[in-house]
C-alpha positions in Angstrom: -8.4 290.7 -61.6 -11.8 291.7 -62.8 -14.9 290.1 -61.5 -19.1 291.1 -62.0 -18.5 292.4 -58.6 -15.6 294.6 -59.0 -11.9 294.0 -59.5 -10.5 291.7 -57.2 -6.4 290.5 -55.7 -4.6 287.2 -55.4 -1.6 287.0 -53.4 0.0 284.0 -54.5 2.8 281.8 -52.0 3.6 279.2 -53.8 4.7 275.7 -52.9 7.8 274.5 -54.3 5.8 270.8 -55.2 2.4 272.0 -54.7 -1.0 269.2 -54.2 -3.5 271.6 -53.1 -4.2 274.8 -53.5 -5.5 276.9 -50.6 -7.3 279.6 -51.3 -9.0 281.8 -48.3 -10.4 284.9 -48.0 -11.0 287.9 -45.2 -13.8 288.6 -43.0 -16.1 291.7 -43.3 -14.3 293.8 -41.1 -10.4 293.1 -42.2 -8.3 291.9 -44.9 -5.8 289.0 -45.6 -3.7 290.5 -42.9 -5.4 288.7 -40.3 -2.9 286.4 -38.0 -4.4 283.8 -38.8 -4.4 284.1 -43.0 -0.7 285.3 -42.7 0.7 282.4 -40.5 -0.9 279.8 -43.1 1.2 281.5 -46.3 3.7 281.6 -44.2 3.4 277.6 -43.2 1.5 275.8 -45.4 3.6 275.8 -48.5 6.1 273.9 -46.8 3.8 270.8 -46.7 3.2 271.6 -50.5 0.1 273.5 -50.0 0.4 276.6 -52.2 -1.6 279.3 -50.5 -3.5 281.8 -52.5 -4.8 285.2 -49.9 -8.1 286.4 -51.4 -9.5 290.2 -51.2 -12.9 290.9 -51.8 -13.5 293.8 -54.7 -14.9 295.8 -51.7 -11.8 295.7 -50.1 -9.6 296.2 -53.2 -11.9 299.4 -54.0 -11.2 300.8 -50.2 -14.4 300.6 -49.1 -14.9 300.0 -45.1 -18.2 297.8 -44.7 -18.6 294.9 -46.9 -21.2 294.3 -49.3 -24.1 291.7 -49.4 -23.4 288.0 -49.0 -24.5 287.2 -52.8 -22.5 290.0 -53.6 -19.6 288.3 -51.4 -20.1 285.5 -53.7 -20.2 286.8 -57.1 -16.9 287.8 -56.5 -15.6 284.4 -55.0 -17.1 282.7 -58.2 -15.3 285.4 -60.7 -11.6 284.6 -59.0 -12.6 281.0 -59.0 -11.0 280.0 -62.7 -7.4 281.9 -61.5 -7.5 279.6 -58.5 -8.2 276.6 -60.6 -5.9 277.6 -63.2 -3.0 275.5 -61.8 -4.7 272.4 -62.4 -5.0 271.6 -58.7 -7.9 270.5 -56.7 -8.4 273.4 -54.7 -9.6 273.8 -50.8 -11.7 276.8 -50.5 -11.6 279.3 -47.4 -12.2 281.9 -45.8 -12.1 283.6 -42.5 -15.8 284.9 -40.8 -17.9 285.8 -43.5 -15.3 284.6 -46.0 -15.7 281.2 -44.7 -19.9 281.5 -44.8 -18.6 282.7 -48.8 -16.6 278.9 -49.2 -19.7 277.4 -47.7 -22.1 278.7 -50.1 -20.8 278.0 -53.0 -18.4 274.9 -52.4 -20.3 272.4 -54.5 -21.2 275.1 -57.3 -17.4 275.8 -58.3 -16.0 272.3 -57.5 -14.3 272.9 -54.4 -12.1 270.0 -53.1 -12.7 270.6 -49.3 -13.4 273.9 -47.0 -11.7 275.6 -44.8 -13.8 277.6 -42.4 -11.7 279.8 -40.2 -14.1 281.9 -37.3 -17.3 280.5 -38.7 -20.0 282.5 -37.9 -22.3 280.7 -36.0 -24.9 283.5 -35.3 -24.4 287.2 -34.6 -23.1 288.2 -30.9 -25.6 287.4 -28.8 -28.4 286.3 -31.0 -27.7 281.9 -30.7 -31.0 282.2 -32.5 -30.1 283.4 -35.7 -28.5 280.3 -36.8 -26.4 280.1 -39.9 -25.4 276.2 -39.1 -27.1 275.5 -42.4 -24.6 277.2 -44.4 -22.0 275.2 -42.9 -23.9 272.1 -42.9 -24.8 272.3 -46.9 -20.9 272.8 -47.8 -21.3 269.2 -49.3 -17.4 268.4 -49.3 -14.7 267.5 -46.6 -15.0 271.0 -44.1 -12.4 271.9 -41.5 -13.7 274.5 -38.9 -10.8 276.1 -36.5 -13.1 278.3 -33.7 -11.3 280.0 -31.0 -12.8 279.0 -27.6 -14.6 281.9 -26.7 -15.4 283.5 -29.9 -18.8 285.7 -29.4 -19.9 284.6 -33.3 -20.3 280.7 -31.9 -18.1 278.9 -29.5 -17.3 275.1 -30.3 -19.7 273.4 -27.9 -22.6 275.2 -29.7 -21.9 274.0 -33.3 -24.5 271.3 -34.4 -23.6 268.0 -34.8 -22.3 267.1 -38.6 -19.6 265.3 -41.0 -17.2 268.7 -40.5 -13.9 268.7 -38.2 -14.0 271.1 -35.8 -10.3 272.1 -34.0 -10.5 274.5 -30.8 -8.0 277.5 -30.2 -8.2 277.7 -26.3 -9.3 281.3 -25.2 -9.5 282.5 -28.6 -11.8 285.3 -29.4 -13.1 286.2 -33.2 -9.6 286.9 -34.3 -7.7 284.3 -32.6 -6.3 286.2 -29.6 -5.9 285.5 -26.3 -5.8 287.3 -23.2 -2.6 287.0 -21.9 -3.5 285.4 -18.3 -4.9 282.9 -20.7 -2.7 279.2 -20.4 -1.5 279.1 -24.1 0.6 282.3 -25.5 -0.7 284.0 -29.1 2.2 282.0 -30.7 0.7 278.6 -29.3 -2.7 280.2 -30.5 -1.4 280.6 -34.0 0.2 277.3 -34.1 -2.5 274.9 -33.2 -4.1 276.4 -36.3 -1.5 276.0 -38.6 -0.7 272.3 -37.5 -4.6 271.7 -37.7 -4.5 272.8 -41.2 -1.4 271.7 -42.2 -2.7 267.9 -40.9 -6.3 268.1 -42.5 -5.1 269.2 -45.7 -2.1 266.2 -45.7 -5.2 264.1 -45.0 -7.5 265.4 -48.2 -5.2 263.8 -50.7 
């Protein structure tokens, strides 16, 4: 579908008796493959939450880097009347830089709740470039699922705030775990669909 920012893609899984609609989007270095976006299609609709998987026109047009975060945003604001089109109240998410997307404009379209999945706390490395405002200025119901030792901000350096935070033990950016580590991928994967699946049974 066409947006000021390019053309964008909805992939729709649909609940059978749908309350919410959960819309998330990819990071800036991957697409709605990730485990984590394909596990909640896969789960969510089953607790009538109809799950719609976001790319970004950059990704759609095949490009490898993506493009500026206001960029980022015009197209999350051009999809935004498809999403709503159902007449649900709709979560908005987003993994990594899709999640600092749902942030930023969460108030602006209407947005039920959000669902930040890998927030990026700060770049590797750099604590001090901060983007806990982002998160902070989300001004509805937020949900943040951080694996345990991801480089982009682990859980015990988020600021204090209003949002949920759940932990995936050992996780990196993407979820995984090392596989010495005392919970298997599968557990990994699970403790963020059951997170999800609980918050968003809680929203409504």
């Amino acid at each position: 579908m066409g947006t000021e920012a390019g053309d964008a893609r909805i992939t729709w899984h649909p609940a059978r008796q749908a309350r919410l609609v959960l819309a998330v989007s990819h990071g800036a270095g991957g697409g709605i493959e990730a485990r984590d976006l394909r596990a909640l299609a896969q789960v969510l609709p089953r607790h009538g939450v109809t799950v719609a998987l976001v790319e970004q026109p950059w990704r759609v047009a095949g490009k490898k880097v993506a493009t500026p975060p206001k960029t980022l945003d015009t197209g999350w604001r051009g999809i935004w009347p498809a999403l709503a089109r159902p007449g649900l109240p709709v979560v908005s998410g987003g993994r990594s830089a899709g999640a600092r997307v749902a942030c930023r404009t969460a108030t602006e379209l209407g947005a039920h709740a959000v669902l930040a999945l890998s927030f990026p706390l700060h770049p590797p490395g750099r604590p001090e470039k901060s983007r806990a405002g982002e998160l902070l200025g989300s001004g509805v119901p937020t949900l943040v699922v951080q694996g345990g030792n991801d480089p982009f901000g682990k859980p015990e350096e988020f600021p204090a705030g209003t949002y949920e935070l759940t932990e995936v033990p050992y996780g990196d950016h993407g979820f995984a775990v090392p596989k010495k580590a005392s919970v298997t991928q599968d557990d990994a994967v699970a403790i963020i669909t059951d997170a999800v699946a609980e918050w968003t049974g809680s929203l409504l």
